[in-house]
C-alpha positions as CSV (number, residue, x, y, z in Angstrom):
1,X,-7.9,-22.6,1.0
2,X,-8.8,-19.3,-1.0
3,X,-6.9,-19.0,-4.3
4,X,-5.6,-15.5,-3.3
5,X,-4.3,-16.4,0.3
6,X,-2.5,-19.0,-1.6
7,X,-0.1,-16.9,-4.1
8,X,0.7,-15.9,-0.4
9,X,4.1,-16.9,0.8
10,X,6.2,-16.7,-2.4
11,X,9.9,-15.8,-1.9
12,X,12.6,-14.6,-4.4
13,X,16.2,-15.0,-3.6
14,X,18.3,-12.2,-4.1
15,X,21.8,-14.4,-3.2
16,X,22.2,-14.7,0.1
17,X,18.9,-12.5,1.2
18,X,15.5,-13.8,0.7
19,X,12.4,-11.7,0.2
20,X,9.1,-13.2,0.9
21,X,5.9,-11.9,0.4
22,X,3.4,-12.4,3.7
23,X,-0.2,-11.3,3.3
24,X,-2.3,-10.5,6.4
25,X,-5.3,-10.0,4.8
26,X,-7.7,-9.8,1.9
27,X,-10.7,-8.1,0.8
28,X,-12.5,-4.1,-0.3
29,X,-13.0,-1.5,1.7
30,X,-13.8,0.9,-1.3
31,X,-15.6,1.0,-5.0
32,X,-12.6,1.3,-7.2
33,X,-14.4,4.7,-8.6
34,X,-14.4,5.9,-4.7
35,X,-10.9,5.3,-4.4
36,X,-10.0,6.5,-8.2
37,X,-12.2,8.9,-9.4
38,X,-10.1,11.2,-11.6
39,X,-10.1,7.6,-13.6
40,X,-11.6,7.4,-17.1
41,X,-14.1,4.5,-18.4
42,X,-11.4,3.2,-20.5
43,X,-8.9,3.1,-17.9
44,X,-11.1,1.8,-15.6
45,X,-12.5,-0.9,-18.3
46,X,-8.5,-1.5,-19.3
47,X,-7.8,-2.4,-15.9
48,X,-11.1,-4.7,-15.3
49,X,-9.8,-6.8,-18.5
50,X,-6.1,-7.0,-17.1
51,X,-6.3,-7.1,-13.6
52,X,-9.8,-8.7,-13.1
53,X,-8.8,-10.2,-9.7
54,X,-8.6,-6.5,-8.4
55,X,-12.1,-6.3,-9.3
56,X,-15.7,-8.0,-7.7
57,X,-18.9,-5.4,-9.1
58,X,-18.2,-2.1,-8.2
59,X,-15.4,-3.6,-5.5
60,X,-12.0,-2.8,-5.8
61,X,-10.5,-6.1,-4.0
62,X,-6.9,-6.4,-2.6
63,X,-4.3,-7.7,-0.9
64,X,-2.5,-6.6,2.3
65,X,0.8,-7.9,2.1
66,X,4.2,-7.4,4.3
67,X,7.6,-8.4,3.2
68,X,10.0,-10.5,4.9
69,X,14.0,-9.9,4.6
70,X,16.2,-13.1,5.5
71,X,19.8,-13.1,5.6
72,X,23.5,-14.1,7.2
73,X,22.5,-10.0,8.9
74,X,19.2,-11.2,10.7
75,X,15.3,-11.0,10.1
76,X,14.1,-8.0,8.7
77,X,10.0,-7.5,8.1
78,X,8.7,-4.4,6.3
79,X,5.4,-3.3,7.2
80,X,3.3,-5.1,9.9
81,X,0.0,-5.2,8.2
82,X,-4.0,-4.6,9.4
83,X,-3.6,-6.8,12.9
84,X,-5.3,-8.7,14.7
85,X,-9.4,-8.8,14.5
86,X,-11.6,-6.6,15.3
87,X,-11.1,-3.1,13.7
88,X,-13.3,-0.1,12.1
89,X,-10.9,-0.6,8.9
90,X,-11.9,-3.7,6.6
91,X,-13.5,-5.4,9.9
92,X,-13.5,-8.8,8.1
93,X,-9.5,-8.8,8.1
94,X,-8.1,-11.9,8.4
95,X,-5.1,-11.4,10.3
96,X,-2.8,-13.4,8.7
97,X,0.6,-12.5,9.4
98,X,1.5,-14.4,12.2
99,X,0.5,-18.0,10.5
100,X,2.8,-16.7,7.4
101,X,5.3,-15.9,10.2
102,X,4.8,-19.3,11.3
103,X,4.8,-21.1,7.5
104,X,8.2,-19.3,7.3
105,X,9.9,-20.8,10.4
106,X,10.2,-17.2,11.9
107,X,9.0,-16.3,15.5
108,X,7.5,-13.2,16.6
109,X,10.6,-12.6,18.5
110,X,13.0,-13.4,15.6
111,X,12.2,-10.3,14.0
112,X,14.9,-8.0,14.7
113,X,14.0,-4.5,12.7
114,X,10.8,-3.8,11.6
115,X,10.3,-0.8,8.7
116,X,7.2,0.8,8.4
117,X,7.3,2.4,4.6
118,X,4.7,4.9,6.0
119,X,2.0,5.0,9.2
120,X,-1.7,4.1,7.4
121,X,-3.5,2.1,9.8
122,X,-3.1,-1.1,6.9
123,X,0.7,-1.4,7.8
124,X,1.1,-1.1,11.0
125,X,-1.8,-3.3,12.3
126,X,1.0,-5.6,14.2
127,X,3.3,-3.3,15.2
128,X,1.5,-3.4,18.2
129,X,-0.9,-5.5,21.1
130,X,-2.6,-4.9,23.6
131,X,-0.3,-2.2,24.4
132,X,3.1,-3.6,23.6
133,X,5.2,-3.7,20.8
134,X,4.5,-7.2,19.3
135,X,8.2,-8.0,17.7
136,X,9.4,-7.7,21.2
137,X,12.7,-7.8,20.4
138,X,12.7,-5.4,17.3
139,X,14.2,-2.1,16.6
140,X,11.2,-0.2,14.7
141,X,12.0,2.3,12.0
142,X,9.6,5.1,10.5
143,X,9.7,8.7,9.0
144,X,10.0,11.3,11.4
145,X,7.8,13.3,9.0
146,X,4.8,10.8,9.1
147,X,4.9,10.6,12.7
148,X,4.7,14.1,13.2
149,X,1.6,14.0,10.9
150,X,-0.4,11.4,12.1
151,X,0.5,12.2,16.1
152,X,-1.7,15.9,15.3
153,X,-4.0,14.0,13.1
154,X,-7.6,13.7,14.9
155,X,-8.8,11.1,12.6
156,X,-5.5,8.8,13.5
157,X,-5.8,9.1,17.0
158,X,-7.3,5.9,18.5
159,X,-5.1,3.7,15.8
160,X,-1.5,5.8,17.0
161,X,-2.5,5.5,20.6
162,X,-2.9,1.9,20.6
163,X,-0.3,0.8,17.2
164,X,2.6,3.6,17.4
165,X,2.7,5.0,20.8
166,X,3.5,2.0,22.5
167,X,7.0,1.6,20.4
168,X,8.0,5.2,21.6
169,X,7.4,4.3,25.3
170,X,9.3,1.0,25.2
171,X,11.9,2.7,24.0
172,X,12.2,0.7,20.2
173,X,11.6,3.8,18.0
174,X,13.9,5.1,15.9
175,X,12.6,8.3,13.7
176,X,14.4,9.2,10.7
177,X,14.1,12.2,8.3
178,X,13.1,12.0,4.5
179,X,16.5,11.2,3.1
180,X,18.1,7.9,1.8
181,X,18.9,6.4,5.0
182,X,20.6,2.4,5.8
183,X,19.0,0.9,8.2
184,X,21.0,-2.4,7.9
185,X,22.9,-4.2,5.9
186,X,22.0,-4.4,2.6
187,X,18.8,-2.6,3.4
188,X,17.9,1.2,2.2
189,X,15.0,3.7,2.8
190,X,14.2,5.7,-0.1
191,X,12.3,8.9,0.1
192,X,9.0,8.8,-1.6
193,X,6.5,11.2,-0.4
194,X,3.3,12.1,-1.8
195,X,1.2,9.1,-0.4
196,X,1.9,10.6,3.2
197,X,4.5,13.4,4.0
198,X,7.1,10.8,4.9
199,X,6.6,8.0,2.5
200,X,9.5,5.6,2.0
201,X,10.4,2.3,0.0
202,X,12.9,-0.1,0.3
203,X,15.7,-1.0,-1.4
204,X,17.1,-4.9,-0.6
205,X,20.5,-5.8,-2.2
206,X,21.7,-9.1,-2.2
207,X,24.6,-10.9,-3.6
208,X,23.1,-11.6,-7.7
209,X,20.2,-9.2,-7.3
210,X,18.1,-6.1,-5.7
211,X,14.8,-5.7,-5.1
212,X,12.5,-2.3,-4.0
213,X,9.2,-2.5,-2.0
214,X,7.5,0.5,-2.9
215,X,5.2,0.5,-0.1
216,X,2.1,2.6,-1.6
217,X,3.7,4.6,-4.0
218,X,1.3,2.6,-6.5
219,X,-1.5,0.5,-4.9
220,X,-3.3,0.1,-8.3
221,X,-1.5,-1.4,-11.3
222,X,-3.2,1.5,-13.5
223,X,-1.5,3.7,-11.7
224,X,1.6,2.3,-13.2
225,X,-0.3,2.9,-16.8
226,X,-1.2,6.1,-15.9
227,X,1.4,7.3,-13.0
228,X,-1.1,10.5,-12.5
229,X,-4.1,8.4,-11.6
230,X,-4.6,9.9,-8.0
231,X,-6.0,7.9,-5.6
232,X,-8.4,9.7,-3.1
233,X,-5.9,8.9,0.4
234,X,-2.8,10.2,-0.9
235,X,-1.9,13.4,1.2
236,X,-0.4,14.9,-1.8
237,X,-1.7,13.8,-5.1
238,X,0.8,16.4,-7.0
239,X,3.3,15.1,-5.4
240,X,2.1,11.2,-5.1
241,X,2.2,11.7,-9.1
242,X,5.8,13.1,-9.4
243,X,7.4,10.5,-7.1
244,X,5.4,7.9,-8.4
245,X,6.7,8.6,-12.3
246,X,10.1,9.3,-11.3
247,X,10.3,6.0,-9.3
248,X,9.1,3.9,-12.2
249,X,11.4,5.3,-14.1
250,X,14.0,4.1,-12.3
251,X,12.6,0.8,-11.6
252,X,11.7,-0.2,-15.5
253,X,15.4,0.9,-16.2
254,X,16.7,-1.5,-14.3
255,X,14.9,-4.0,-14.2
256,X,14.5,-4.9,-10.6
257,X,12.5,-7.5,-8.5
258,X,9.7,-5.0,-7.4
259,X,7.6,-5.4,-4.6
260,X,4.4,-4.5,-3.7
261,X,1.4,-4.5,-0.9
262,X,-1.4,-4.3,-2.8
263,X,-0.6,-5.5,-6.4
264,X,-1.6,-8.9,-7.7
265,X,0.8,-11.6,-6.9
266,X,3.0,-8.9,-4.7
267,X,6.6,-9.7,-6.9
268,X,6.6,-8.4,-10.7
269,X,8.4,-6.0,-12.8
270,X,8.0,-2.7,-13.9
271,X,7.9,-2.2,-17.5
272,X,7.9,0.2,-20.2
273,X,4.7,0.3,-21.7
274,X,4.2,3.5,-24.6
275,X,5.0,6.4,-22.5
276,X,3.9,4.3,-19.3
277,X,4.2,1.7,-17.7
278,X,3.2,-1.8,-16.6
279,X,3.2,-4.5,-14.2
280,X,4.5,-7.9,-15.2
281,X,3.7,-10.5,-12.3
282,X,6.4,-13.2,-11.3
């Protein structure tokens, strides 16, 4: 089995709520100078040296990850990935998610809310199929603000019809505006726009600790050393930066299980690193 799908599957127990990371699929769809190319040479070369995994030639390679909440509550999963074979984006996705589903003893049908941190076509892959919400028994939660955006957006249009409309006409959708919002127990969606209008993470508290999925607030660990690296698909790359420093902020202060999409290993910490930051994999 490939070394990457491996570190798949890893789990960190927050007392009496697990977190586990699932990745649905693996690979480039972009030259890390296409996706980043306000970067300089050093950053770029810093980041080859640190994070080589990220990196095959010119290829920026990653991993597309959702994140599974367990507890006494029920069966949360954040994000829903590419989906299922074939599609335009990254048409050698694997479409993992429902065999990490499976490896965690959790059903299709188990899941009881899935939160979608924003609408790019890499997280809500399984939302839907063949017409019909997938977690058939799921609540679904999103920004009000991203589905207005991507509804009116030409480019999104085949991907909405067949991955978001069907969860507004079974009647599952629940829009919320940009604010702090509980969703369940234990479970919080932060505002953090820039990526897309109506960006959110997630905050997961359990008994002995908390842990924040920041959806793709950074998808690059240099964006962590350099917070105003843009990269090319945020909406709002002013904004993307502002959010994206004051986030880590918060997160290196205290010191929280961080979780993330598209970062190496998917679990780490953020840490303070000169008048940065930096990404310390569990």
């Amino acid at each position: 089995m490939d070394e990457r799908r491996r570190q798949s599957g890893t789990s960190v127990d927050l007392g009496g709520a697990v977190l586990t990371a699932l990745t649905d699929a693996q690979g480039s769809f972009t030259s890390y100078r296409d996706g980043f190319p306000g970067s300089s040479d050093e950053l770029e070369s810093f980041g080859r040296n640190r994070y080589s995994e990220l990196y095959a030639g010119a290829a920026w390679v990653l991993p597309f990850r959702a994140f599974l909440v367990r507890s006494e509550s029920g069966v949360v999963l954040i994000d829903a990935g590419l989906g299922p074979k074939p599609g335009d984006f990254l048409p050698a996705r694997q479409g993992w998610l429902p065999s990490e589903l499976e490896a965690a003893g959790v059903s299709p049908d188990a899941v009881e809310i899935v939160l979608l941190t924003h609408l790019h076509v890499d997280h809500i892959g399984w939302a839907a199929a063949d017409g019909r919400p997938y977690f058939s028994r799921a609540r679904y939660v999103a920004s009000a603000s991203d589905w207005v955006f991507f509804e009116a957006r030409e480019e999104s249009r085949v991907v909405f019809e067949e991955k978001l409309a069907p969860l507004e006409r079974a009647g599952v959708l629940e829009l919320i505006e940009l604010h702090e919002a509980g969703t369940a127990p234990g479970i919080v969606m932060l505002p953090t726009p820039g990526h897309t209008p109506g960006h959110m993470s997630v905050r997961v508290a359990g008994g002995e600790a908390e842990a924040v999925i920041l959806g793709d607030v950074a998808v690059h660990p240099l964006q962590l050393h350099d917070p105003n690296l843009a990269y090319v698909y945020e909406v709002d790359a002013a904004v993307a930066a502002r959010t994206r420093l004051s986030l880590l902020e918060e997160l290196a202060s205290e010191e929280v299980v961080v979780a993330a999409g598209h970062l190496p290993r998917g679990f780490g910490r953020v840490l303070r690193d000169g008048n940065a930051f930096g990404w310390r994999k569990l």
